[in-house]
N, C-alpha and C positions, 0 to 999 in steps of 0.2 A: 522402512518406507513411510515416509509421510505422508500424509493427503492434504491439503488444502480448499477450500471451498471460501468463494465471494459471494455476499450479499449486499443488498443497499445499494444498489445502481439505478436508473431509472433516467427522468427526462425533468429537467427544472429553469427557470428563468434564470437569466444573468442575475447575480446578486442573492441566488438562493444558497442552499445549502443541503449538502447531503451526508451520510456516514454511511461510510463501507464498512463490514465486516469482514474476518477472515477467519475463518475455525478450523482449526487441525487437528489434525489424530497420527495416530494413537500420542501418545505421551511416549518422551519426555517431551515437548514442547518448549519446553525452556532451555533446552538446546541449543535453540539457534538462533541468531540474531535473523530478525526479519525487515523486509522492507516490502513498499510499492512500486511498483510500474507502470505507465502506460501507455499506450499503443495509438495516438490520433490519428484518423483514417488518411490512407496514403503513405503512412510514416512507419518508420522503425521504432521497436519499442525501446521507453525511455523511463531514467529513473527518476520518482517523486522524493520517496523519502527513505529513509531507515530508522531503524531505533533496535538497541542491543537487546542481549538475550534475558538482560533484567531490567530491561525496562529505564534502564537510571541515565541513559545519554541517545539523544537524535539527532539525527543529521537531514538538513531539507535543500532541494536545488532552490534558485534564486526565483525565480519564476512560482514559487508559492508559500516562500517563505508570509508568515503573518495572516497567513488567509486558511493551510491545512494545519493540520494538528495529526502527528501519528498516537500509537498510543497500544499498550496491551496488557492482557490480565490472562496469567501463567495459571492462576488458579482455572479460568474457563478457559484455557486453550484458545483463546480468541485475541486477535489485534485489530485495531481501527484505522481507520482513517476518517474524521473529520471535517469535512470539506464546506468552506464559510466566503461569500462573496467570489464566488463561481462565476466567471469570465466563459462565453463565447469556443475560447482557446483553449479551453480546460477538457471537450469533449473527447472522448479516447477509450478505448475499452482498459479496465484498470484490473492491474493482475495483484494477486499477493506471492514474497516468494518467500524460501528461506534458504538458510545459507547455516553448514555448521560452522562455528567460529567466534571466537570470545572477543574480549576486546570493548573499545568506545566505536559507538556507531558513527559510518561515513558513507559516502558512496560505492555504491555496489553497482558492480557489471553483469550484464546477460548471461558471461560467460562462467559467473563462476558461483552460480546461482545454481543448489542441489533437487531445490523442489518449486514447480510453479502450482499456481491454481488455475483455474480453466475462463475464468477471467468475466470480469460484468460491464455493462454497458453505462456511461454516463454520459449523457448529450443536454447540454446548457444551449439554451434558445437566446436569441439575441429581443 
């Protein structure tokens, strides 16, 4: 069983910036390829980004490409997200998930997603 835990959510002006954390347990961690999510109110959740279980390949949707950055270090069981020039559009509650499976990182679905986090709030102020 994995756990996952978010941190780094909060409330910031358009054009600001934030970083999420994500910290899992127990080990191995490096495991799984991981990615983000998130949830804008009213909406279905949706996926931001991915990045493999070493770290060495990302994958980001269109809508944040050049603005997030994923990112993780196997040694502290921890992955990031980045978050720079923060849009209005961007507010959503942001999950971490993971997924066992090797491979170059891509898009990942809801469904086939082994462990979520319990999910943190980010809300950009226009």
């Amino acid at each position: 069983q994995v756990q996952l835990l978010e941190s780094g959510g909060g409330l910031v002006q358009a054009g600001g910036s934030l970083r999420l954390s994500c910290a899992g347990s127990p080990r191995p961690f490096s495991s799984y390829a991981m990615g983000w999510f998130r949830q804008p109110p009213g909406k279905g959740r949706e996926f931001v980004a991915g990045i493999s279980w070493d770290g060495s390949t990302t994958y980001y949707v269109d809508s944040v490409k050049g603005r997030f950055t994923i990112s993780r270090d196997n040694a502290k069981n921890t992955m990031y997200l980045q978050m720079n020039s923060l849009k209005p559009e961007d507010t959503a509650v942001y999950y971490c998930a993971a997924i066992l499976t090797t491979g170059p990182a891509r898009r990942l679905g809801t469904a086939e997603i082994n462990y979520w986090g319990q999910g943190t709030q980010v809300t950009v102020s226009s």
